[in-house]
N, C-alpha and C positions, 0 to 999 in steps of 0.2 A: 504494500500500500504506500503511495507516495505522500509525501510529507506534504506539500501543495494539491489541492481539490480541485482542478478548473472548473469552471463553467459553475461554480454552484456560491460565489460569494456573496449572493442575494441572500441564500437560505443559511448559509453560515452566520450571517450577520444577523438576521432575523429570531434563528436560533440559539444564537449569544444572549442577544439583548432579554430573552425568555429567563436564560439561565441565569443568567449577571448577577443578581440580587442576590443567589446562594453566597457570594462575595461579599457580601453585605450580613450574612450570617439574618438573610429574610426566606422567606419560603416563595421560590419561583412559582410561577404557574403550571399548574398540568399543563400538558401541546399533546395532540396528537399529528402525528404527519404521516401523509397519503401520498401513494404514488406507486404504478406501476413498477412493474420487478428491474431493475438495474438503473435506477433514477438515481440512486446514491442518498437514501434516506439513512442507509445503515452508517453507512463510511461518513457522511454529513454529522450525524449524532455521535459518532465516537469521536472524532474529531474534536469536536466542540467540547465534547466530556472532558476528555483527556487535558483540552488546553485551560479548562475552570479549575480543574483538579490542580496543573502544574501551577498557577496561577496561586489557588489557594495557599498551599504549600511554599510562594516563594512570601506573599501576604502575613502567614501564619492565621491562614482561615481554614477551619476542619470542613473538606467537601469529601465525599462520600459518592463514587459512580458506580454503578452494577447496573451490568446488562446483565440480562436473559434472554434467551430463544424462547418464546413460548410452541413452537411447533415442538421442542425437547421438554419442556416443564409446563404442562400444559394443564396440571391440575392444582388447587388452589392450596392442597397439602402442600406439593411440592414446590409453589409457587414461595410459599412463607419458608420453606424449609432452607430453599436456595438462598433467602433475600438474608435472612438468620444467620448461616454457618457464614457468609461473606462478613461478620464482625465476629465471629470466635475464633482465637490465633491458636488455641489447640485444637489436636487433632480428638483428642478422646473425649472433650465435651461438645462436639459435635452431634446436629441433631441428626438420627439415623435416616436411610432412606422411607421406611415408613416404622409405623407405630406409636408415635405420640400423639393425642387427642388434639386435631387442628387449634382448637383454642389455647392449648396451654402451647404449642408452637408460635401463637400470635403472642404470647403473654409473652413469650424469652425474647420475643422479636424487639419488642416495645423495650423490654428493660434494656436490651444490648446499645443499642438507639441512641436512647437518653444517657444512658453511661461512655458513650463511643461521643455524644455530641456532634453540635455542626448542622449541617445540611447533607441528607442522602437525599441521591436522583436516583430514580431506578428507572430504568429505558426495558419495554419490554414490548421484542422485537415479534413479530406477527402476531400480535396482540390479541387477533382474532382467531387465534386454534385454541385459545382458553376457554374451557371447559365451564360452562356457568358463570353469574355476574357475581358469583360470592365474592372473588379475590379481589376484583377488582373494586370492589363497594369497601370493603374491608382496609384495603391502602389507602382510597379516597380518604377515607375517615379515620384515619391512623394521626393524625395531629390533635385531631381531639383528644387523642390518649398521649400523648410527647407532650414532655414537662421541659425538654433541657436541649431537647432536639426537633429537627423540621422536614420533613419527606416531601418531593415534589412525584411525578408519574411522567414520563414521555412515553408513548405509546407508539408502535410504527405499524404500519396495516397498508396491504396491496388494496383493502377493499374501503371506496369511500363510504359506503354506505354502511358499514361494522358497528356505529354510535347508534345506529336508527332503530336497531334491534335490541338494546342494552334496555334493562327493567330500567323505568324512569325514576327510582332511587338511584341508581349507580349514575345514570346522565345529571342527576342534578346537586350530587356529590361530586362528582368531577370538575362542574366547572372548566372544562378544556379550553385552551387555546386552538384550533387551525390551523396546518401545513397543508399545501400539494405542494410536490413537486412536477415539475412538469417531464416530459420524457427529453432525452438529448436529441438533438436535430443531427442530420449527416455531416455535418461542418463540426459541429460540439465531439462526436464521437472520433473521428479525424484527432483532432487535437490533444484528446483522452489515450486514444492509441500512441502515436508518435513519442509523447512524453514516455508512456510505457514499453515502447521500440528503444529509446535511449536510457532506462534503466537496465532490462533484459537480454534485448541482445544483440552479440557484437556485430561491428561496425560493419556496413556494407553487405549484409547478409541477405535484406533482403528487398525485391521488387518494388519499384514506386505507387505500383498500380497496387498491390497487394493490401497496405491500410485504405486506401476509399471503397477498395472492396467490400471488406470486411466492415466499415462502417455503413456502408449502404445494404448491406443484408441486415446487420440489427438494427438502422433504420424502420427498416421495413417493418421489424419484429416492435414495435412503439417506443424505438428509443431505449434499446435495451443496451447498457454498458457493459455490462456483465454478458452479455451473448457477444456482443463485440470482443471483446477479452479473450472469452472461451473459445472463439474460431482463430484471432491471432496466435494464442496459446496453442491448440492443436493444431493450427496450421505449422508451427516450428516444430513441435513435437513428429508429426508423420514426415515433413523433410529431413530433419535428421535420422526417422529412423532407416530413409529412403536413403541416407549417405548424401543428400544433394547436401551443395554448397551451397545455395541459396534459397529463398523461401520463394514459389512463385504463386500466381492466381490456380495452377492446378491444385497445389495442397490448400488454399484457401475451399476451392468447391468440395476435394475429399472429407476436408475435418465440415462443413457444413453436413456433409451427409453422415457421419460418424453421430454427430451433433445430437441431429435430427431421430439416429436408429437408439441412442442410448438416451432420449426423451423420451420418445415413445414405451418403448422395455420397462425406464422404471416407474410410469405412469401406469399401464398395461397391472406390472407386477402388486401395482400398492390397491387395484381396485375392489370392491367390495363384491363378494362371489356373484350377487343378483345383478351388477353391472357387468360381468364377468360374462356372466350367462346371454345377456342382452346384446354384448360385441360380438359374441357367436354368433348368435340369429342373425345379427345382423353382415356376417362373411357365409354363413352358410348359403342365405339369401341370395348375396352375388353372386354366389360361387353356381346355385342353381341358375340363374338369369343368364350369364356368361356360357353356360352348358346348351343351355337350351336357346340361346340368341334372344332372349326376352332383354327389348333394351326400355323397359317402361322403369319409371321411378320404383325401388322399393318403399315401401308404403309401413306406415307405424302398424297396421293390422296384419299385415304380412311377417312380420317380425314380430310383433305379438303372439302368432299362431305359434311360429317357430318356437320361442321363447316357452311357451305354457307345454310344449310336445317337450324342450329340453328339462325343464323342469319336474313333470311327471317322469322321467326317464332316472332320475338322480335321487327322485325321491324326495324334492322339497317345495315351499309352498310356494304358489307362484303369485306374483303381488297382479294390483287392478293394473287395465290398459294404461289410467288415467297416470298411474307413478311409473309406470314402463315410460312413456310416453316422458316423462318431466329426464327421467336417468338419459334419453336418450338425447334430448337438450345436455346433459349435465356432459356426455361424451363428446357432442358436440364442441362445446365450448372447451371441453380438453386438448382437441384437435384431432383425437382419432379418428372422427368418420364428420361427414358434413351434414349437418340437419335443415334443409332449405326449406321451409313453407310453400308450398304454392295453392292457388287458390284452384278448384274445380268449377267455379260457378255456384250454380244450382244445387251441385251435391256439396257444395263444402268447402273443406280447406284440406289439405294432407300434406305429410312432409316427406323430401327426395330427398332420401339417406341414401346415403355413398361412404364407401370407406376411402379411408385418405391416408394410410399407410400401408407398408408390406405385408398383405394378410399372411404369406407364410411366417415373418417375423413374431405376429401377433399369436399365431396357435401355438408356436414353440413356447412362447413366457405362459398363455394358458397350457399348457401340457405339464409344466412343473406344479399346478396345484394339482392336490389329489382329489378334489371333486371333480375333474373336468379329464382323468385317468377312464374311467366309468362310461366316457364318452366315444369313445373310439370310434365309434361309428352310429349316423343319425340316419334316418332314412327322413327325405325330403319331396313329398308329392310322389311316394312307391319309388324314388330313388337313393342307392344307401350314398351318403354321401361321406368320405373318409375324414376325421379329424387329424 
């Protein structure tokens, strides 16, 4: 991570002047900030942390920074347990991974706090895979209980809309402040690259055309730095292990498709069995259409049929059309298959699902669960079709 942030001294500065008063030994404001995945929400918030923290300590003001992943510590146990053990300097009064009665976890929290003094920020990154509004209501109101000490909250979340769903105690305890960030433009990501070309790697190694490449593909993906990175990255990674001397636009389009095959796999892998069962139908489907030259849309009732045949097959309950239909939105928007609406007129609306990845890639990752073992073979319209 480079010591200098381009493009983002707006939200730096923004995000100071939030914090600044922990310098003052006053309680900042909660902020939440939004913004799509490689905006630099994370790398902006540690930034900023880090420079209050150094700051404090040259001041002689006790600031206190802890981050967490909430997609890792996603329960309100574990949420207190983490916040806790980051003020106990041994190891054997340490709170264990489970077993203490969440309240008497909040109780050591409070004491350690107030005995530690100062200003704690706690920045808690995907904010929105936490499990329940308890935690978060619970830290809102944690200054009601600090006698000696002050807790502020930064929150970061890909989804704008995360507060809109929160129990209206927890929104009106909070009190938040607002970020977006906006996504980086093809010139912005250009400049993020380049700096990161003259950290990483040596000199002359690689094509001109190669960074606007690479910035104009996660362009495309809404400004993604972080996918820009990860193709520069892979791009040097597959020419060296090619032995080339230089990085060209070939290893650029290879590491995109690498990219792409190892998104799709651990998406595929992490899904929930009945989504699982749903991406079937929905390649079985093709797979019959393409057999038979049927080039009509497949249709959410066509994959619904499939889908209730795979599930009587396995032996498990098969859910309404109405949530078949919402999952297959839900895939959509994942990127593995495409879910278009279109209208019929008079009869309706229906949706032209298509798959939008290597369906052989796709049955190998279902193959390793062992519900989908059982499956080896589906007959489709009296034909057996092979998984």
């Amino acid at each position: 991570m480079p010591e200098i942030l381009l493009h983002r001294d707006s939200e730096i500065n923004n995000l100071a002047s939030i914090m600044v008063p922990a310098l003052r030994q006053e309680t900042p404001s909660n902020v939440f900030i939004y913004g799509k995945t490689g905006t630099g929400k994370t790398a902006v918030t540690k930034f900023v942390g880090r420079e209050i923290v150094k700051k404090g300590e040259e001041t002689g003001k006790k600031v206190n920074f802890i981050y967490i992943n909430c997609e890792v510590v996603d329960t309100q146990y574990r949420l207190l347990q983490n916040i806790t053990n980051h003020f106990i300097s041994e190891w054997a009064e340490r709170i264990p991974f489970t077993g203490w009665p969440t309240d008497e976890v909040y109780s050591k929290l409070i004491k350690l706090i107030d005995k530690t003094g100062g200003v704690a920020i706690i920045v808690l990154d995907e904010v929105d895979k936490l499990k329940g509004d308890e935690a978060l209501y619970n830290l809102s109101r944690i200054n009601t209980d600090l006698k000696n000490a002050k807790l502020s909250i930064v929150g970061i979340s890909n989804d704008l809309k995360f507060t809109e769903f929160l129990d209206p105690r927890v929104k009106s305890s909070l009190g938040e402040e607002n970020m977006i960030f906006p996504p980086y433009d093809a010139g912005e990501l250009q400049d993020i690259l380049k700096q990161r070309v003259g950290i990483a790697l040596k000199s002359g190694v690689i094509d001109n055309d190669v960074v606007p490449l690479c910035s104009a593909l996660a362009a495309q993906e809404h400004g993604d730095a972080r996918r820009a990175l990860d193709l520069l990255r892979m791009s040097a990674e597959i020419a060296e292990r090619a032995k080339s001397p230089r990085i060209t636009k070939k290893y650029v389009r290879l590491a995109q498709n690498k990219i792409e095959i190892d998104r799709v796999v651990e998406v595929v892998r992490t899904l929930p069995t009945q989504s699982k069962l749903i991406l079937l139908s929905v390649i079985l489907q093709d797979e019959h259409n393409k057999k038979t030259a049927t080039t009509g849309a497949i249709t959410t009732g066509e994959v619904y049929e499939i889908y209730k045949g795979l599930c009587k097959k396995i032996r498990m309950d098969s859910l309404t059309q109405r949530r078949v239909a919402d999952l297959i939105s839900e895939l959509d928007m994942l990127g593995i298959i495409t879910a278009r609406v279109i209208s019929k007129g008079r009869y309706g609306r229906t949706r032209d699902i298509r798959v939008s990845s290597s369906t052989g890639d796709i049955i190998n990752i279902l193959q390793e669960d062992d519900v989908f073992k059982e499956l080896a073979s589906y007959k489709i319209r009296g034909q057996t079709r092979l998984i």
